[in-house]
C-alpha positions as CSV (number, residue, x, y, z in Angstrom):
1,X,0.0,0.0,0.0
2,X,1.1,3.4,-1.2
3,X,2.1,6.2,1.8
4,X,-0.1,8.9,1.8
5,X,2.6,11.5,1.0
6,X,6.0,11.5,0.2
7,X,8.4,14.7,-0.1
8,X,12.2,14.7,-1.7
9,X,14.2,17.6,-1.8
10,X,15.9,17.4,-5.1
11,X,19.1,19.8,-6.4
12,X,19.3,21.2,-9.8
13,X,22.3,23.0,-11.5
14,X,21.9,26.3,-13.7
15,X,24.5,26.7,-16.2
16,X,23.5,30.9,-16.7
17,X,22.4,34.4,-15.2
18,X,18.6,33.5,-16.3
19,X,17.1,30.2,-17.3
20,X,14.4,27.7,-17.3
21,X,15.3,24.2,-16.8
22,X,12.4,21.4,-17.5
23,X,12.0,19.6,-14.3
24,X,9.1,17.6,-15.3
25,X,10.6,14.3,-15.6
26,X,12.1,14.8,-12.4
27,X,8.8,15.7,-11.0
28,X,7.1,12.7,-12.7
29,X,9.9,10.0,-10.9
30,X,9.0,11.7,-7.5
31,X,5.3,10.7,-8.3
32,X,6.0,7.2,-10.0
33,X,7.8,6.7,-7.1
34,X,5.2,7.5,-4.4
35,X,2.8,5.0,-6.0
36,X,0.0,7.5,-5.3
37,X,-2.7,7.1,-8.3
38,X,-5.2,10.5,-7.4
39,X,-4.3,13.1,-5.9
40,X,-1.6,16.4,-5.8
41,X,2.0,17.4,-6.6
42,X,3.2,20.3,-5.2
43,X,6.2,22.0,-6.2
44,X,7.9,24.4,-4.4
45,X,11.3,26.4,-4.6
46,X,13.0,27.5,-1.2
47,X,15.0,30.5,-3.1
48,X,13.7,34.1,-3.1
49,X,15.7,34.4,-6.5
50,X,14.6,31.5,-8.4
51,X,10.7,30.6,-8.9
52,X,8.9,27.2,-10.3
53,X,6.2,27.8,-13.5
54,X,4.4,25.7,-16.0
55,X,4.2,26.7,-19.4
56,X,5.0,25.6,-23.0
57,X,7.4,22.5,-23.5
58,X,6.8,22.0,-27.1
59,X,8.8,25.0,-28.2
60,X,11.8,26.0,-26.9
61,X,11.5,29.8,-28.3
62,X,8.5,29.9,-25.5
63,X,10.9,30.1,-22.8
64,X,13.2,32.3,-24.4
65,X,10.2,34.6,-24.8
66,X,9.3,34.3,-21.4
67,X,12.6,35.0,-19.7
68,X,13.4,37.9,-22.6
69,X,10.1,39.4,-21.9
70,X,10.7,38.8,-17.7
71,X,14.1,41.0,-18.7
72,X,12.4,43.6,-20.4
73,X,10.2,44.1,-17.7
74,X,12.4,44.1,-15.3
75,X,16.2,45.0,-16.5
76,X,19.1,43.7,-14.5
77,X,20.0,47.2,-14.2
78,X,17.4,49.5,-12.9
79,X,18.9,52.1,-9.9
80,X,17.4,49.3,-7.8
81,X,18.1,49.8,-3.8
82,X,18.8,46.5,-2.3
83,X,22.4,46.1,-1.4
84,X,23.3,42.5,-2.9
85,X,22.7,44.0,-6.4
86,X,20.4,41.5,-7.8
87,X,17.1,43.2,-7.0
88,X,15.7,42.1,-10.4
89,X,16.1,38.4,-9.4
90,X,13.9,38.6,-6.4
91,X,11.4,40.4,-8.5
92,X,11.1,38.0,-11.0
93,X,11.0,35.2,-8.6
94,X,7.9,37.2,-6.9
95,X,6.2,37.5,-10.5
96,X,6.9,33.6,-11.8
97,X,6.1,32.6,-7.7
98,X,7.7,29.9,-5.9
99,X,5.4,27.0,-5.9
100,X,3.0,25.0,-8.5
101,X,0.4,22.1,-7.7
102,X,-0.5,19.8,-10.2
103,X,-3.0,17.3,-9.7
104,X,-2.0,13.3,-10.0
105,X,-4.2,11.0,-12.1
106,X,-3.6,7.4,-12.7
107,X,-0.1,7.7,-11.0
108,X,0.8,10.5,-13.8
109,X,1.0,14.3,-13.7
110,X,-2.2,15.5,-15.0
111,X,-0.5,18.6,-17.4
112,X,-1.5,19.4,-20.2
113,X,-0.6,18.1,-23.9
114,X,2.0,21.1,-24.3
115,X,2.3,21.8,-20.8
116,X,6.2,21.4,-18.8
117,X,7.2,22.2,-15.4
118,X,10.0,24.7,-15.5
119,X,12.4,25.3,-12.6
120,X,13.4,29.7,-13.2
121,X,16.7,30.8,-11.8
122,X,17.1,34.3,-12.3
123,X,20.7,34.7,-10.2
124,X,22.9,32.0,-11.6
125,X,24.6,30.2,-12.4
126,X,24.6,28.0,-9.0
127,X,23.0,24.8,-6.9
128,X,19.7,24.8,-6.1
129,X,17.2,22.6,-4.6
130,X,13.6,22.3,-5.2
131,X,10.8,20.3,-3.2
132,X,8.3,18.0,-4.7
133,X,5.4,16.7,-2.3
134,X,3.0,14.1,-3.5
135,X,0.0,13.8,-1.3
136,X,-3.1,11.1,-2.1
């Protein structure tokens, strides 16, 4: 009999300053692995400069898109205040948000046809670690 939740903490390497990194495979083990057929995924990201979304996975010019238009909006440069200088990370990590829950049907991820879950770091490149719960 399956446990009626299971959490990992899983890391995650960003190779530059900005990028989306397609976790849903990951996300999908974590899942497969918790043998729970109905019920919820959440995904959450402990970072205030990196964020979790779902969007597009079909085509990759999508995410490109998203994180040129996330740069436009708010420039790395910008007179910004906060001492660390990388103001714009934390507010694009408070735009994108730091948590998705997805539900679980037949032991999948119930996205949709073109839907992926992106991990966002937006002060890299670095470690990171996201957390996936599965509850039933």
């Amino acid at each position: 009999m399956a446990s009626a939740a299971k959490t990992d903490t899983l890391t995650i390497r960003s190779g530059k300053h900005a990028e989306a990194i397609d976790i849903t495979d990951r996300v999908q083990a974590v899942v497969r692995e918790s043998g729970v057929q109905s019920g919820l995924c959440h995904v959450y990201v402990p970072h205030t400069t990196a964020g979790v979304f779902i969007n597009e996975n079909a085509d990759p010019d999508a995410l490109s898109d998203i994180l040129g238009t996330l740069e436009t909006l708010v420039p790395w440069e910008n007179g910004y205040r906060h001492a660390e200088g990388n103001a714009a990370a934390h507010i694009k990590a408070s735009l994108v948000g730091t948590s998705q829950t997805i539900p679980v049907r037949n032991g999948r991820l119930a996205l949709g046809r073109w839907q992926g879950i992106y991990f966002a770091d937006f002060d890299g490149p670095r470690e990171r670690r996201f957390q996936v719960t599965v509850l039933a």
